[in-house]
C-alpha positions as CSV (number, residue, x, y, z in Angstrom):
1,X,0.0,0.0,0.0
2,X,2.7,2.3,1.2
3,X,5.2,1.8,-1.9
4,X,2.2,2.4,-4.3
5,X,1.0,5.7,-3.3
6,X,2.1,7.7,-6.1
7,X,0.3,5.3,-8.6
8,X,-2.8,6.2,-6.4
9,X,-1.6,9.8,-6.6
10,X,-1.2,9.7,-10.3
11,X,-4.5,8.3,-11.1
12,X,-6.4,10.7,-8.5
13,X,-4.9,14.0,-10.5
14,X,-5.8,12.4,-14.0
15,X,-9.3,11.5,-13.1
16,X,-9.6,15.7,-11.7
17,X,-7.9,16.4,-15.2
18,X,-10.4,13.9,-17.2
19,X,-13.5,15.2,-14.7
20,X,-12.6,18.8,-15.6
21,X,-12.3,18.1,-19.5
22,X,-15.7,16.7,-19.6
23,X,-17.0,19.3,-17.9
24,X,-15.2,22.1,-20.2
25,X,-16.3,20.3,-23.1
26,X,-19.9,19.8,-22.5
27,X,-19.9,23.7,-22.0
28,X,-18.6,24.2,-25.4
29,X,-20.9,21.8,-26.9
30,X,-24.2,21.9,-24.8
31,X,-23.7,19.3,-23.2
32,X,-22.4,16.7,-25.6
33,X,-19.4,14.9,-25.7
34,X,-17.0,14.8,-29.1
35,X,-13.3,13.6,-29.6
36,X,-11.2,16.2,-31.0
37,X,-10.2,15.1,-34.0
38,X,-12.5,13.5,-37.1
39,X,-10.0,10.2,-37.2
40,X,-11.2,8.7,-34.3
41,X,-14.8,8.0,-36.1
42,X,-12.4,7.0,-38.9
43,X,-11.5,3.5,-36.7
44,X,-15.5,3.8,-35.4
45,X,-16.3,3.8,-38.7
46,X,-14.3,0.9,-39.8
47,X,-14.7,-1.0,-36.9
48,X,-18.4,-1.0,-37.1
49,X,-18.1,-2.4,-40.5
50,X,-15.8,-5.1,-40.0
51,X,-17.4,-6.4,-36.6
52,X,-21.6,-6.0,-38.4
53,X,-20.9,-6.7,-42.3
54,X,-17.1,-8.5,-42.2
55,X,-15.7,-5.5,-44.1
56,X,-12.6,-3.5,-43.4
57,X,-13.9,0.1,-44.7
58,X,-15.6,3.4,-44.2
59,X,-18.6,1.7,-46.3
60,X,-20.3,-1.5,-45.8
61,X,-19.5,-2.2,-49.8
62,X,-16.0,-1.8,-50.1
63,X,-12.8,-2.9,-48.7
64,X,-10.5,0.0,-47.9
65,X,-7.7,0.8,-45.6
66,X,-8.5,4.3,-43.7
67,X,-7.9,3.1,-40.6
68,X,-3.8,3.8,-39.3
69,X,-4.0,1.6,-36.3
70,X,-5.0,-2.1,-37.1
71,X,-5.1,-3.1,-33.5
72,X,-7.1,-0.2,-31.7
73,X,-9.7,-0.8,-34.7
74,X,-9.7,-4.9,-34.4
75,X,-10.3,-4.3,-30.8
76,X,-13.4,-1.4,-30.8
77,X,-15.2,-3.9,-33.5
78,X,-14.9,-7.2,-30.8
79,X,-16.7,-4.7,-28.5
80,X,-19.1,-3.4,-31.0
81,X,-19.7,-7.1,-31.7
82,X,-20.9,-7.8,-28.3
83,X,-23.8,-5.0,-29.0
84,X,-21.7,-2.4,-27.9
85,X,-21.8,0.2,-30.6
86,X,-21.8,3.2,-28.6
87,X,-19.7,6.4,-29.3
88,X,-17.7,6.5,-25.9
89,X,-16.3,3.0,-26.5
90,X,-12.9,4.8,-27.6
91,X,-13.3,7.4,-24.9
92,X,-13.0,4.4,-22.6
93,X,-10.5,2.6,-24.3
94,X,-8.2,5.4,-23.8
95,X,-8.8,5.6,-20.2
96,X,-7.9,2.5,-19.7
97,X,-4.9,2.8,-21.3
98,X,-4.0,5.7,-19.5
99,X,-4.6,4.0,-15.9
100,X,-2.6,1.1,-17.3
101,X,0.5,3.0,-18.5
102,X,0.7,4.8,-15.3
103,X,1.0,1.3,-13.4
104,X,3.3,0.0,-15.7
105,X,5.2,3.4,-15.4
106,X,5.3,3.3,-11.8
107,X,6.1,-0.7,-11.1
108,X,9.7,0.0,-13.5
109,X,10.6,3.3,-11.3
110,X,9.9,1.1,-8.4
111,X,11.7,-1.7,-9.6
112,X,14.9,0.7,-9.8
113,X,14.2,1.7,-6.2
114,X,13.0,5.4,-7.2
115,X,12.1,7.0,-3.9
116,X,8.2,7.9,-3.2
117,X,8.3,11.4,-3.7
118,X,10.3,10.9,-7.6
119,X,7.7,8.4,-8.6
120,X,5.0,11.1,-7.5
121,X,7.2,13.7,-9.7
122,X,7.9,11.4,-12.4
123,X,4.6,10.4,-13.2
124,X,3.0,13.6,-12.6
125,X,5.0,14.9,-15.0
126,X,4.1,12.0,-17.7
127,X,0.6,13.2,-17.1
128,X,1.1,16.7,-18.1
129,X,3.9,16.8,-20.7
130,X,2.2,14.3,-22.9
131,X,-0.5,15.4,-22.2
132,X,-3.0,12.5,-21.2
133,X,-5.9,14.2,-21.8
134,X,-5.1,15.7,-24.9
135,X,-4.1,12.4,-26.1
136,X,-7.3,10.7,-24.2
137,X,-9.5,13.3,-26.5
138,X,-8.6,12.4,-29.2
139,X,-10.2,9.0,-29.0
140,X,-7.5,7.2,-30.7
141,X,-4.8,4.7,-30.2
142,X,-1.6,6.7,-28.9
143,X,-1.8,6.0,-25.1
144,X,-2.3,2.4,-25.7
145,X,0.7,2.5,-28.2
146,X,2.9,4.0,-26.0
147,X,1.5,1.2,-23.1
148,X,2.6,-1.4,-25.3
149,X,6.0,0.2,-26.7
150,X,7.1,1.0,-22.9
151,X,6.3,-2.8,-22.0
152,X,8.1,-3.7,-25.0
153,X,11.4,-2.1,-24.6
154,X,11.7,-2.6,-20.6
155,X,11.3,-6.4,-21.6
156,X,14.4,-6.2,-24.5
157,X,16.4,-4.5,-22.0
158,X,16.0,-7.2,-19.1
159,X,16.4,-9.9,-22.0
160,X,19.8,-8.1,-23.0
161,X,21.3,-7.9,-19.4
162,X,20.2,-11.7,-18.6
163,X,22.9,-14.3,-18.4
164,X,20.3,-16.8,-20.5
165,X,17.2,-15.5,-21.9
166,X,14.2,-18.1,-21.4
167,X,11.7,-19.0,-24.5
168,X,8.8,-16.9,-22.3
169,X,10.8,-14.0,-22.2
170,X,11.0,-13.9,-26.1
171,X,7.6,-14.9,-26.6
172,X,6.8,-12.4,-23.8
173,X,8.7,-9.6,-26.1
174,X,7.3,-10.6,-29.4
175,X,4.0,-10.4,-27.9
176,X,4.4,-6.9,-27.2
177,X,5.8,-6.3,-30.2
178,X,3.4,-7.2,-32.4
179,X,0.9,-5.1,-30.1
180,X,2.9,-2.2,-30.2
181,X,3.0,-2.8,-34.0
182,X,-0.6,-3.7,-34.8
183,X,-1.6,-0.2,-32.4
184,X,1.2,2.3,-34.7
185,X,3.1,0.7,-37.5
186,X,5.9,3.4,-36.0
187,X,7.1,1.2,-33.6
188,X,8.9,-0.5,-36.6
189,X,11.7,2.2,-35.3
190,X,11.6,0.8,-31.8
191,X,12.0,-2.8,-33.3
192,X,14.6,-2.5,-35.2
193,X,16.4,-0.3,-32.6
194,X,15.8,-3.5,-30.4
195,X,16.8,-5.7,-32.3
196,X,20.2,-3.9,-33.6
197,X,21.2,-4.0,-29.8
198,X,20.4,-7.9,-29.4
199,X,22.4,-8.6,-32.6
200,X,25.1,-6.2,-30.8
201,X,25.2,-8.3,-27.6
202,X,25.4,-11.4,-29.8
203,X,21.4,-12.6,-28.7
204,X,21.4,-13.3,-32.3
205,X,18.5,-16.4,-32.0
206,X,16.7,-14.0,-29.3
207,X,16.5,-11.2,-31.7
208,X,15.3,-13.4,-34.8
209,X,12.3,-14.9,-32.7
210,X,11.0,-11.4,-31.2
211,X,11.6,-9.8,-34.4
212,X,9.3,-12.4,-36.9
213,X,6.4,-12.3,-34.2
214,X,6.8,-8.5,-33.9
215,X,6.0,-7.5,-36.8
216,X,3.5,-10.6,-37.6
217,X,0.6,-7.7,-37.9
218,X,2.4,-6.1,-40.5
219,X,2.5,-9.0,-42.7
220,X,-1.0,-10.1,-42.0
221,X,-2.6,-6.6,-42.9
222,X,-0.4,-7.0,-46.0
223,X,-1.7,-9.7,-47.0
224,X,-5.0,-9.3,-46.4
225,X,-5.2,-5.5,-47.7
226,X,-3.6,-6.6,-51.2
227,X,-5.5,-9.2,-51.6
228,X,-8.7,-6.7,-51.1
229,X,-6.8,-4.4,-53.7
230,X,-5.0,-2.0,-51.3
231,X,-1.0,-1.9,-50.3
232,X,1.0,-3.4,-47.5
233,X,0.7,-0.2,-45.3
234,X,-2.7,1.5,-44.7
235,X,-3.6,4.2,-47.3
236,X,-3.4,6.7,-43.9
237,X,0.4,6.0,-44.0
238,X,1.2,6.5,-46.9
239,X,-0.8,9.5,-47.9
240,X,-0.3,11.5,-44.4
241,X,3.5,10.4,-44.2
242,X,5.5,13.2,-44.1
243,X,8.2,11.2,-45.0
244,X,9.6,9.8,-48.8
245,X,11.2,13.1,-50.2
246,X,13.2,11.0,-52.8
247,X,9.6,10.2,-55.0
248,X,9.6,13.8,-55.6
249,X,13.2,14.8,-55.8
250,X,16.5,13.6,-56.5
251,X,18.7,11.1,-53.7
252,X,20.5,14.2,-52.6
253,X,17.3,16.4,-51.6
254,X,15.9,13.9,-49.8
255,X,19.0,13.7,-48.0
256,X,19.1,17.5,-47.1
257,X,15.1,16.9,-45.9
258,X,16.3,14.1,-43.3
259,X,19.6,15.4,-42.0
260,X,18.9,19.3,-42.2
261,X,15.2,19.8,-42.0
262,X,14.1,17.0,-39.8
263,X,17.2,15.6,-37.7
264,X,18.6,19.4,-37.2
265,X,15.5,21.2,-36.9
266,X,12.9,18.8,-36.6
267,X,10.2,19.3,-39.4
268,X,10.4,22.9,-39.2
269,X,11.1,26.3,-37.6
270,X,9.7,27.4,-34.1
271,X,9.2,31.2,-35.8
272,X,5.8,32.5,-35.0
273,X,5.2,29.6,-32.7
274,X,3.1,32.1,-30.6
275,X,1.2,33.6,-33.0
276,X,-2.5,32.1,-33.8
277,X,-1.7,30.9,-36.8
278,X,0.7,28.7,-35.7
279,X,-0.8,27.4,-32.6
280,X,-3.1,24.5,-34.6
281,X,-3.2,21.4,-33.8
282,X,-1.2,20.1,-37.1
283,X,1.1,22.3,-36.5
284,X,4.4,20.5,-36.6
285,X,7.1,22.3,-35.0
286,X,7.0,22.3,-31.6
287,X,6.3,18.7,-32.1
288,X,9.9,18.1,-33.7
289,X,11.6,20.5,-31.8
290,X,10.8,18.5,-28.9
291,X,11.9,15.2,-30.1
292,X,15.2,17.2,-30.9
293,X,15.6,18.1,-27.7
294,X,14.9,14.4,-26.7
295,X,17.5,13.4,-29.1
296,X,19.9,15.7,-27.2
297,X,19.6,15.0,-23.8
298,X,19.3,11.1,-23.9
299,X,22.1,10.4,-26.0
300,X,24.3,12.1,-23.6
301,X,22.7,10.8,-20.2
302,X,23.6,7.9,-22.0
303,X,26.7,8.8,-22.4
304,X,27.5,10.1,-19.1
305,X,25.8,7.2,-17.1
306,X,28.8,5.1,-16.8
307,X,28.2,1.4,-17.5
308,X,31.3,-0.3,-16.5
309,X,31.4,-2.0,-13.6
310,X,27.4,-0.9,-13.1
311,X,24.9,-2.6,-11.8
312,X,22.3,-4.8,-13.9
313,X,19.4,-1.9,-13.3
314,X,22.1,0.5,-14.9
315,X,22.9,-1.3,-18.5
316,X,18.7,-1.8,-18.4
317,X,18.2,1.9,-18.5
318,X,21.4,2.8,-20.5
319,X,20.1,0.5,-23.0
320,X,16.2,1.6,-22.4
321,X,17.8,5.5,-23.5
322,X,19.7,3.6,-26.4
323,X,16.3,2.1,-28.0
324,X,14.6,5.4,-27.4
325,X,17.2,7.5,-28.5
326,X,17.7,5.4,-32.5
327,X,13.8,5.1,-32.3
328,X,13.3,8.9,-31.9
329,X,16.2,9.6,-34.7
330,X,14.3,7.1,-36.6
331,X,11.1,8.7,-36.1
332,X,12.3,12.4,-37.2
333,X,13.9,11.0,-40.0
334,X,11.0,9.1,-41.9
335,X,7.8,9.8,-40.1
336,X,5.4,12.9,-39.7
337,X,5.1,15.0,-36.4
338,X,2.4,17.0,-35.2
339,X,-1.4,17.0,-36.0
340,X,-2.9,17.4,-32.1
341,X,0.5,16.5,-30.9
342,X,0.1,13.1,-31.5
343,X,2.2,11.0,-34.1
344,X,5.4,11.5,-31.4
345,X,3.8,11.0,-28.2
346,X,4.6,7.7,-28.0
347,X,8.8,8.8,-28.1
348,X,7.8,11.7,-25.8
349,X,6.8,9.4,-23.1
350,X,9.2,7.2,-23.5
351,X,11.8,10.0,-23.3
352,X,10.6,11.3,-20.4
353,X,10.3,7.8,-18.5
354,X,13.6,7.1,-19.9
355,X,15.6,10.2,-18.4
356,X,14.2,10.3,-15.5
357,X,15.9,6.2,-15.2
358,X,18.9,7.7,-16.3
359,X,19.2,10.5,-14.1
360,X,18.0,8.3,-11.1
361,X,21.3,6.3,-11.8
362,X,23.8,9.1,-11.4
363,X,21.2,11.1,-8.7
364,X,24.0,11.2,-6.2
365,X,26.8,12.2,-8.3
366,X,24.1,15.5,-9.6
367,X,23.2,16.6,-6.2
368,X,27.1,16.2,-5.3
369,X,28.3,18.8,-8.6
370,X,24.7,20.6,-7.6
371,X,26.2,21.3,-4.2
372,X,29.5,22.0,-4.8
373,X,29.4,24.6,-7.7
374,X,28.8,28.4,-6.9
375,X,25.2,30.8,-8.2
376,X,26.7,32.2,-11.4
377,X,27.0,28.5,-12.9
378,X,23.7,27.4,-10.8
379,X,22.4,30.0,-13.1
380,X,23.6,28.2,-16.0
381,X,22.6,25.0,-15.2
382,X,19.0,25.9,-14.8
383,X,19.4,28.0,-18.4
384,X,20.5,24.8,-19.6
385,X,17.5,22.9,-18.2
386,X,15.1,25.5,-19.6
387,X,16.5,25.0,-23.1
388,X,16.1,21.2,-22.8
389,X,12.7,21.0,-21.4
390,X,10.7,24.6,-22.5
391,X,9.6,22.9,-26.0
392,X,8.1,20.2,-24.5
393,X,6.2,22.3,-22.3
394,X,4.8,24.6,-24.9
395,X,4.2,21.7,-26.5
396,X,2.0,20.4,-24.2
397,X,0.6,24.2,-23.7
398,X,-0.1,24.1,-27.1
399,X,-2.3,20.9,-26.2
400,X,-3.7,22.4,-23.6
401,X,-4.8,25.6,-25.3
402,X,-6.7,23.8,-28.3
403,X,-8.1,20.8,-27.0
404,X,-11.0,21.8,-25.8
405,X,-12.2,24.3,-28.8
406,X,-11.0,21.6,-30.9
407,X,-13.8,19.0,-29.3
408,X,-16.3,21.8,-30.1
409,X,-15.1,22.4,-33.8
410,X,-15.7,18.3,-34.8
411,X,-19.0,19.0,-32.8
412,X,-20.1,21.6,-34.8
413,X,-18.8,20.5,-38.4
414,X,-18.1,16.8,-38.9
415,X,-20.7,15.7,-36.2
416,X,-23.5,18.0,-37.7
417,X,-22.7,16.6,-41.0
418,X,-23.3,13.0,-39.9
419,X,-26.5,13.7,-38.6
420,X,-27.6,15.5,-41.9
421,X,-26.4,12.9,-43.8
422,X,-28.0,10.1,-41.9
423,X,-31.5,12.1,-41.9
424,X,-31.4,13.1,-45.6
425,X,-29.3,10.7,-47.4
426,X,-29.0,7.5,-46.0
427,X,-28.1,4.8,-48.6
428,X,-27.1,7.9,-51.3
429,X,-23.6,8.1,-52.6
430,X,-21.8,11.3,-51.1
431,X,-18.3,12.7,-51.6
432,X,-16.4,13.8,-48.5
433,X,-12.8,14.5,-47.8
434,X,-13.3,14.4,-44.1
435,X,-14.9,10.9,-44.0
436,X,-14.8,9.6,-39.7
437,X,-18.2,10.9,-38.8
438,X,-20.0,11.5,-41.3
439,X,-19.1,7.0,-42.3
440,X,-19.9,6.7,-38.4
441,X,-22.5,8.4,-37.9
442,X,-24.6,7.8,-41.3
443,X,-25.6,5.2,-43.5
444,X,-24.5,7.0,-46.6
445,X,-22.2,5.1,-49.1
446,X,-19.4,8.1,-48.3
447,X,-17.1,8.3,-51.4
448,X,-14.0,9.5,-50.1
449,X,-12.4,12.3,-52.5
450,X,-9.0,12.2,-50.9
451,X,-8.1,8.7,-50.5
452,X,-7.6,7.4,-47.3
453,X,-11.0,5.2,-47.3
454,X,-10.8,4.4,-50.5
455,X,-8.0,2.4,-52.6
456,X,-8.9,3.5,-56.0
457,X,-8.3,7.2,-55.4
458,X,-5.4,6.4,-53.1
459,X,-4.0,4.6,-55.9
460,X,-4.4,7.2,-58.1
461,X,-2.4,10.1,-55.9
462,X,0.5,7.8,-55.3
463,X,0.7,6.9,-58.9
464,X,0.2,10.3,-59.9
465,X,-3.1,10.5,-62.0
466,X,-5.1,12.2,-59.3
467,X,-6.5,15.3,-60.9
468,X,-10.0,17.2,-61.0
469,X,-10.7,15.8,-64.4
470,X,-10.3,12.4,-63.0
471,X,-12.1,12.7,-59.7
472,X,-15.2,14.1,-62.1
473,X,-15.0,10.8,-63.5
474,X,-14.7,8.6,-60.6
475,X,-17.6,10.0,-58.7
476,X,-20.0,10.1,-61.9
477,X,-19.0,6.6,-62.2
478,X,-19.6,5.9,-58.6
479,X,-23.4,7.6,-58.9
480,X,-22.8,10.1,-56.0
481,X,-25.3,12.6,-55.5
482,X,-23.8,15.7,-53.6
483,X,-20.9,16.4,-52.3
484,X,-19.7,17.5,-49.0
485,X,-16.3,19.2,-49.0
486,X,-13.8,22.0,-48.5
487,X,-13.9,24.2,-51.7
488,X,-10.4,25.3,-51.3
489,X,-8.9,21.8,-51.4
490,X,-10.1,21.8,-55.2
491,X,-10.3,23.8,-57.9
492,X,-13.2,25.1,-59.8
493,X,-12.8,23.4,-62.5
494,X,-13.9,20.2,-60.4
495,X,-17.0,22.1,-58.4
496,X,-17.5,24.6,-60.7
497,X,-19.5,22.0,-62.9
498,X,-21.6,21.0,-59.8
499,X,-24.5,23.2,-58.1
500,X,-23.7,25.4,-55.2
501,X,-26.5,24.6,-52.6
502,X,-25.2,26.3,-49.4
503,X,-22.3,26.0,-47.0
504,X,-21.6,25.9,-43.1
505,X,-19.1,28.3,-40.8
506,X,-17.6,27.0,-37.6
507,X,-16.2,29.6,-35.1
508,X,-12.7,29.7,-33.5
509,X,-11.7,27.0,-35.8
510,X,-8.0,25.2,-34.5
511,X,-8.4,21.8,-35.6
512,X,-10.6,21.2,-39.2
513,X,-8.9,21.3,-42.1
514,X,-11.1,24.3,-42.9
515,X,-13.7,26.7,-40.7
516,X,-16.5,26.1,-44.2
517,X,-17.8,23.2,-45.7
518,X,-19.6,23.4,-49.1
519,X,-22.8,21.4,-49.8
520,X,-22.7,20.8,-53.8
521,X,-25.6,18.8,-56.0
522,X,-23.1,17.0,-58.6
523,X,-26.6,17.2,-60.8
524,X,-28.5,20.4,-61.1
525,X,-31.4,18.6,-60.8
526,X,-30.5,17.7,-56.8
527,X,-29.6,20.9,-56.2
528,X,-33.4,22.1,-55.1
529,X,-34.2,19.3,-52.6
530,X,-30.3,19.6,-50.8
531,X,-31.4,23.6,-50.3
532,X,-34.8,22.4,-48.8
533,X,-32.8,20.3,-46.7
534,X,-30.1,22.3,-45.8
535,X,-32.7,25.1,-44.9
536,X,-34.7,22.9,-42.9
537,X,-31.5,21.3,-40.7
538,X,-30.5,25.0,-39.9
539,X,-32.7,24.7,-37.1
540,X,-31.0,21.8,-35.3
541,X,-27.2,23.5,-35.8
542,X,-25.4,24.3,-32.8
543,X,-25.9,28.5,-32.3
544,X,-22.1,28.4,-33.1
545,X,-22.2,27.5,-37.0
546,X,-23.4,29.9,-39.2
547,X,-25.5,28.2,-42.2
548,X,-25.8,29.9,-45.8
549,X,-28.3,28.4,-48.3
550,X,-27.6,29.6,-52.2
């Protein structure tokens, strides 16, 4: 009881944090609750299809690979196939995940003797640098991700420092694995990080047996997704990836993007950070500036944590900062950054958990130098501090700031359309380029425009034949009706030969792709009966979204 007090600690202050957002976010919304960002009804969406109909897609009809995260999806349609379809199921999902990381957290700073009171600090500061609840609200996989990579990487590290590693410890390991895969094909970085460092301390048969289960989900969604038509990766990865300059560019360019752009200055500049334009939630700077400064102060605890003649709990978290620290390089290198905060959580945590082992070992040694050096350099210790940790604390600011307004914004658009789809067009062909809600929440065939729930238009973007004058074809060929999208994603030669029926404005916008959606009638003919509609759903908009009818 005594020894787990800061767990109970840790959980207490999230479930204030998690009381509070509800409450902040049924004031913006009138009392309704809404992740903040449209992907989450992307795996609703997909799950309820695969767990009622056996089909992995936004539709009912089609086979197609929107969702990013295999496992999260797999497991919200085994609960929807119980009965429970309800919209909180990833809410609660999340939750759990949360508690769970924290006890996992909390049993590996116990098991390296961590006082109360740094446990208490330690995971307190998880909670808020993250952040949980921005992470939580978004209704996705990320906390769960970064459950199973933590679990993951604290089991390679025992495996390394044992004298003989036991066939349960490697299944034990590749079981994780292939969870942490299934929830973010990411953690590829983590595995092969892993597995360089077994290959370096000669577990050569340990690293081959955790590596082919690990990344068993990746070859199973291969398979199964080519055989449906799709690729080996979801069409969310590939199409959001940030990564692959050398498709558009020669060798050299791409090089300049990973060792300049993203491994120097991670993704972007920090200019303007404070400004409103840059505060958005797919903003991607902060987001690589703080994995930079991850990748600057772990590599060098590592460094300076001594490992000859150490202890075994030593070489585990010199080699835990060595995984994270190839896995975060990894990361900046080839993967995207950003959107909510999100895509690097998983090596934020980890980073944090990971420095606060390392500085744990060598504790006594920085109170000693702490104690014996005079104000001036006190002074520029904590200016040294500051510049390590500031980004990830505006980061998680940044969270902060937006998450709330950004619950309200999928409210008030994507939500709203879902309902006026359902009401109006159920069992009609529509075009969308934001697809989660309106496929969750409605029983309209949605025809998605940009191409992450559907292969045929994913195809076409990555083989470069994606064009107005060929998404005019696909959707006449497809039957749709109206569409429902962002005029300023397309040009008018595309919408200009559809009718204009009216269009939606959200407020304070931080988080859609764009504060108006445009209702079109792809036939003129249409065009009457969506105004009626459109005029007559005004009524049931939140007072917050401004309708226009044409």
């Amino acid at each position: 009881m005594k020894n787990n007090k800061p767990l109970y600690t840790a959980w207490i202050f999230l479930t204030v944090l998690l009381i509070y957002s509800w409450y902040k976010i049924s004031r913006l919304t009138g009392g309704h609750f809404c992740y903040s960002l449209d992907d989450a009804f992307i795996h609703m969406a997909v799950a309820k299809n695969f767990a009622l109909h056996g089909v992995w897609g936004i539709t009912s009809d089609a086979y197609g690979s929107a969702s990013s995260s295999p496992l999260f999806t797999v497991l919200l349609a085994a609960i929807y196939r119980t009965g429970i379809n309800g919209y909180m199921v990833g809410f609660w999902i999340n939750v759990a995940a949360a508690y769970g990381l924290l006890y996992s957290t909390h049993r590996i700073l116990l098991k390296y003797g961590m006082p109360e009171m740094g446990r208490v600090i330690v995971l307190v500061t998880l909670i808020i640098l993250l952040p949980f609840t921005v992470m939580i609200l978004t209704g996705m996989e990320h906390l769960l991700h970064l459950w199973f990579s933590l679990l993951f990487v604290q089991v390679v590290v025992e495996m390394i420092t044992a004298d003989k590693v036991s066939g349960r410890q490697m299944l034990i390991a590749g079981a994780y694995g292939a969870l942490m895969i299934g929830a973010r094909f990411e953690s590829l970085f983590l595995l092969g990080a892993a597995g360089l460092l077994l290959l370096f301390y000669r577990k050569i048969g340990t690293a081959l047996v955790v590596g082919v289960i690990a990344v068993l989900p990746v070859v199973i969604f291969a398979v199964v997704s080519v055989a449906y038509g799709g690729y080996i990766l979801p069409n969310s990865v590939l199409l959001k990836s940030s990564g692959g300059s050398a498709s558009s560019g020669s060798i050299m360019q791409a090089l300049q993007d990973i060792l300049v752009y993203r491994l120097m200055y991670g993704n972007s500049t920090v200019l303007g950070l404070f400004s409103s334009d840059h505060s958005k939630a797919y903003a991607s700077s902060i987001s690589g500036t703080s994995l930079i400064r991850i990748l600057i102060v772990l590599p060098l605890l590592v460094v300076l944590v001594r490992v000859k003649g150490a202890g075994q709990l030593t070489k585990q978290a010199v080699n835990f900062g060595i995984i994270a620290s190839i896995g975060c390089a990894l990361h900046l290198a080839l993967a995207a950054v950003g959107w909510m905060f999100r895509y690097e959580a998983y090596l934020v945590g980890l980073g944090i958990i990971s420095i606060s082992m390392l500085l744990w070992c060598v504790w006594p040694q920085i109170t000693a130098v702490y104690q014996g050096i005079n104000i001036p350099q006190k002074a520029v210790l904590l200016l040294l501090l500051f510049f390590a940790g500031s980004p990830l604390l505006v980061r998680a600011l940044s969270g902060y700031r937006i998450q709330y307004r950004a619950c309200r914004n999928i409210y008030d658009q994507q939500v709203q359309m879902g309902r006026f789809l359902q009401q109006y067009y159920p069992e009609t062909s529509v075009a969308a380029n934001d697809i989660g809600a309106v496929s969750f929440l409605s029983d309209s065939r949605i025809i998605d425009v940009w191409g992450l729930g559907n292969n045929e238009v994913a195809k076409s973007k990555l083989t470069g034949h994606y064009s107005d004058a060929y998404l005019g074809g696909f959707l006449k060929k497809e039957h749709v009706k109206i569409a429902v999208i962002y005029k300023n994603w397309y040009s008018p030669e595309l919408y200009g030969k559809w009718t204009s029926a009216g269009d939606w404005t959200i407020q304070d916008n931080v988080v859609c792709a764009d504060k108006i959606v445009h209702f079109f009638a792809l036939d003129s003919a249409d065009a009457p009966a969506l105004r009626r509609n459109l005029e007559a759903f005004k009524a049931k908009l939140p007072a917050s979204v401004t309708s226009e009818i044409y």
